[in-house]
C-alpha positions in Angstrom: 136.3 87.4 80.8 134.5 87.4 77.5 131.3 87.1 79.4 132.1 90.2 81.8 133.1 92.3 79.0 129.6 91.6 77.2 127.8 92.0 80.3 129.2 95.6 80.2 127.8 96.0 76.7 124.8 94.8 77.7 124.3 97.0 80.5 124.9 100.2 78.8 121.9 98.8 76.4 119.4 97.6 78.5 120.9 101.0 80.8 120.3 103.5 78.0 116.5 103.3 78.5 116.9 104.7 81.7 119.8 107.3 80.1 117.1 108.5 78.3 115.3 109.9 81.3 118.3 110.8 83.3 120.6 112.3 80.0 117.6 112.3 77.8 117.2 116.3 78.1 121.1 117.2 77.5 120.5 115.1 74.3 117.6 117.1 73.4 118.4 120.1 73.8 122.2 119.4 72.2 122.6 122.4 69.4 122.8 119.5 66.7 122.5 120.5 62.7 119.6 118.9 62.1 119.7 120.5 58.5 122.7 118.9 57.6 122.9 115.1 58.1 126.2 114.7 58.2 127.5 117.6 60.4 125.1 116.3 62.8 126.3 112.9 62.5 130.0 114.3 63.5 128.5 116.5 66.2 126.9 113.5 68.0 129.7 110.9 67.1 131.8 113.8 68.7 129.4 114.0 71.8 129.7 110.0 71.9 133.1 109.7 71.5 133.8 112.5 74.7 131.0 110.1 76.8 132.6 107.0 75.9 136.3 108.2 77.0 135.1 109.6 80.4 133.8 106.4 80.7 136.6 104.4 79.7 139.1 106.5 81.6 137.4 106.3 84.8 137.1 102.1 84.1 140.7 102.0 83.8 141.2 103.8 87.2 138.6 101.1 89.0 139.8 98.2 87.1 143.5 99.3 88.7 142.0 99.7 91.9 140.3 96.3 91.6 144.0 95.1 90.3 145.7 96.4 93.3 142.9 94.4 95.7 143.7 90.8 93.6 147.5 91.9 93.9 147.0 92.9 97.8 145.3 88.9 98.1 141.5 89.5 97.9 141.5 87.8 94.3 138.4 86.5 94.1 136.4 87.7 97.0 136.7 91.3 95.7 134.6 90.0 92.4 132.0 88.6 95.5 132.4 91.4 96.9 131.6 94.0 94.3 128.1 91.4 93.0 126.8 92.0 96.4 127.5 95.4 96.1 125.5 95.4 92.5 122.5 93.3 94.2 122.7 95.9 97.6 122.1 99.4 95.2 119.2 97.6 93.3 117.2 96.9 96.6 119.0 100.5 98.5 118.8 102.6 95.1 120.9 105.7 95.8 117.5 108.0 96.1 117.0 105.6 99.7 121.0 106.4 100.9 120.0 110.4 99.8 118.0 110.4 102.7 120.7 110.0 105.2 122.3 113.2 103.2 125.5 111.0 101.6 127.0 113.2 99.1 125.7 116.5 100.1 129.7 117.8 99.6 129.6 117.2 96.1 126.3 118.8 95.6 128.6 122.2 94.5 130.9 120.7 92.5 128.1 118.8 90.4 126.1 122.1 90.0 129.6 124.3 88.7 129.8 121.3 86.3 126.4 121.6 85.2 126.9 125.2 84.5 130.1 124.7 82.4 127.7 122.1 80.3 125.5 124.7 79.9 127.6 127.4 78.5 129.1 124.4 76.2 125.6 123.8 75.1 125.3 127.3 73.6 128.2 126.2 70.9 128.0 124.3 67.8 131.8 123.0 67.1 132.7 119.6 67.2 135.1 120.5 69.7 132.3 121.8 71.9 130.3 118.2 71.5 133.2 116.4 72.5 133.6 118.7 75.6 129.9 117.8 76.3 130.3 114.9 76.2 133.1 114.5 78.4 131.4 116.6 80.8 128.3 114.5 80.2 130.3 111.0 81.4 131.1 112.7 84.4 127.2 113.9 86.2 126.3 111.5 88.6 124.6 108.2 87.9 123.6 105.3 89.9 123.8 103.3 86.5 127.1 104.1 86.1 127.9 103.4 89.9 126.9 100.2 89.1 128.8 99.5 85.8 132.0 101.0 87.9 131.6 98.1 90.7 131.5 95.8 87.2 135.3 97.3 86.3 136.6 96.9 89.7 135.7 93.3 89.5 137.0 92.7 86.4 140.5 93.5 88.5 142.4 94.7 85.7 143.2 98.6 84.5 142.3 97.3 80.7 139.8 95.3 81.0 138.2 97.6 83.2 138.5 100.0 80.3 137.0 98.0 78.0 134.7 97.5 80.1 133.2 101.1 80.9 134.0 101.8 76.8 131.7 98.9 76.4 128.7 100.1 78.5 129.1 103.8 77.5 128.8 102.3 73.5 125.6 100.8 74.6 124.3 103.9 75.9 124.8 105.5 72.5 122.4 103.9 70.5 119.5 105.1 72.5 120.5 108.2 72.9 121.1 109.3 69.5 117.7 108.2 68.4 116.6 110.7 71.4 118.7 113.3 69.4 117.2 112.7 66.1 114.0 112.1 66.6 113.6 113.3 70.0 111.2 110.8 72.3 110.1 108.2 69.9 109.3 106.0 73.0 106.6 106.8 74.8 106.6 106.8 78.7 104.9 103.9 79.3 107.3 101.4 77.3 110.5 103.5 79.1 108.3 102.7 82.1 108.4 99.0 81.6 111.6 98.7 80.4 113.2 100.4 83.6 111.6 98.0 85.4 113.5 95.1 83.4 116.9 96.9 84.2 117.4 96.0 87.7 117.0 92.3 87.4 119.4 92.7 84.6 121.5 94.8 87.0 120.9 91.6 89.8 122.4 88.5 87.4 125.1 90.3 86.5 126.2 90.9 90.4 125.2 87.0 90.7 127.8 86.4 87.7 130.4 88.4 89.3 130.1 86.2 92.9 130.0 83.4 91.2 133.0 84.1 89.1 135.0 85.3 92.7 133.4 81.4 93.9 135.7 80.2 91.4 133.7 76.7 91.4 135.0 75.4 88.5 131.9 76.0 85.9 133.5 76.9 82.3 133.5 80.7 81.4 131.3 81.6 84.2 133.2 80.5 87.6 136.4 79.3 86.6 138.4 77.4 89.6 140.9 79.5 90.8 144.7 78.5 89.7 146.6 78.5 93.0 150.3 79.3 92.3 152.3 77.6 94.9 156.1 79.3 95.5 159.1 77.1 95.9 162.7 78.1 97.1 163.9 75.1 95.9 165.4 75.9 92.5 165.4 72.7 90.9 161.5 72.6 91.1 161.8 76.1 88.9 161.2 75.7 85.8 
């Protein structure tokens, strides 16, 4: 489990280079006190912190759905399951399935919650970062689509937690470099880098059906422990 949980942290930092395109302007344009170091280091710990809990609350609702599919008997072919899915949105990205106009109902929603961003982003209080923040963890990312298909297969509501809080604190560190010195990198190194992310994206989903293979191998597919059920009571121990 150790190993799925860094995989999560090591997502959300290999993932933050492409944050940086895709959140990269919200942290730009973020109303930070640049004059004062450390108000603006609570103003984007705050905006952080609201990220990191959307994050994390949304992990623990997928990890309990990927609880209730082990509980219902899937087990390990959910963990299968969900690495196919990983390997499937690398080669379909979700641009490809926007063709065939999936999502189109939400296209409302996510342009009223853009707008209550924006109004945030006219305020300067740390209560107004958090907010952002929160707001922030909720637009829509195929990243984070991913990383959620990471929490289902960790079929647990905490570890799935973990999990998301893991890959929204390796978003962070990127990002705040972006809010603090704006874009340091230059396209072409963003450039290369997202092109690194979805092989990244790719061995983790291998992990995941290897792990639901339970073929015995130490930390990375452990063999599954098949609990057998007795009504005899003397075999009850």
């Amino acid at each position: 489990m150790l190993i799925i949980l860094s995989q999560g942290l090591m997502m959300g930092l290999l993932g933050s280079f492409h944050c940086v395109g895709m959140c990269g302007p919200i942290a730009l344009v973020l109303p930070v006190d640049r004059s004062n170091k450390w108000k603006g280091f609570i103003q984007t710990f705050m905006y952080h912190l609201g990220r990191v809990i959307t994050y994390t609350l949304m992990g623990l609702l997928f990890g309990l759905l990927g609880k209730g599919l082990y509980l219902a008997g899937f087990q390990g072919r959910i963990s299968i399951l969900m690495g196919i899915i990983m390997i499937l949105a690398v080669i379909f990205p979700t641009n490809y399935l926007a063709k065939f106009g999936f999502g189109k109902p939400l296209y409302i929603l996510v342009g009223k919650l853009k707008s209550v961003l924006g109004n945030y982003l006219q305020k300067k209080s740390s209560s107004a970062f958090f907010t952002i923040g929160l707001l922030n963890g909720l637009l829509p990312c195929g990243l984070v689509y991913m990383a959620l298909t990471g929490a289902i297969a960790t079929g647990d509501a905490w570890m799935g937690a973990i999990f998301m809080a893991l890959f929204g604190l390796g978003t962070s560190f990127l990002l705040s470099g972006v809010i603090f010195a704006g874009n340091f990198l230059s396209l072409k190194i963003r450039n290369k880098i997202n092109k690194i992310i979805p092989y990244f994206v790719v061995l983790v989903g291998l992990v995941f059906i290897l792990r639901g293979m339970g073929l015995g191998i130490k930390y990375i597919s452990p063999a599954p422990q098949n609990l057998e059920i007795s009504t005899n009571p003397k075999t009850c121990h």
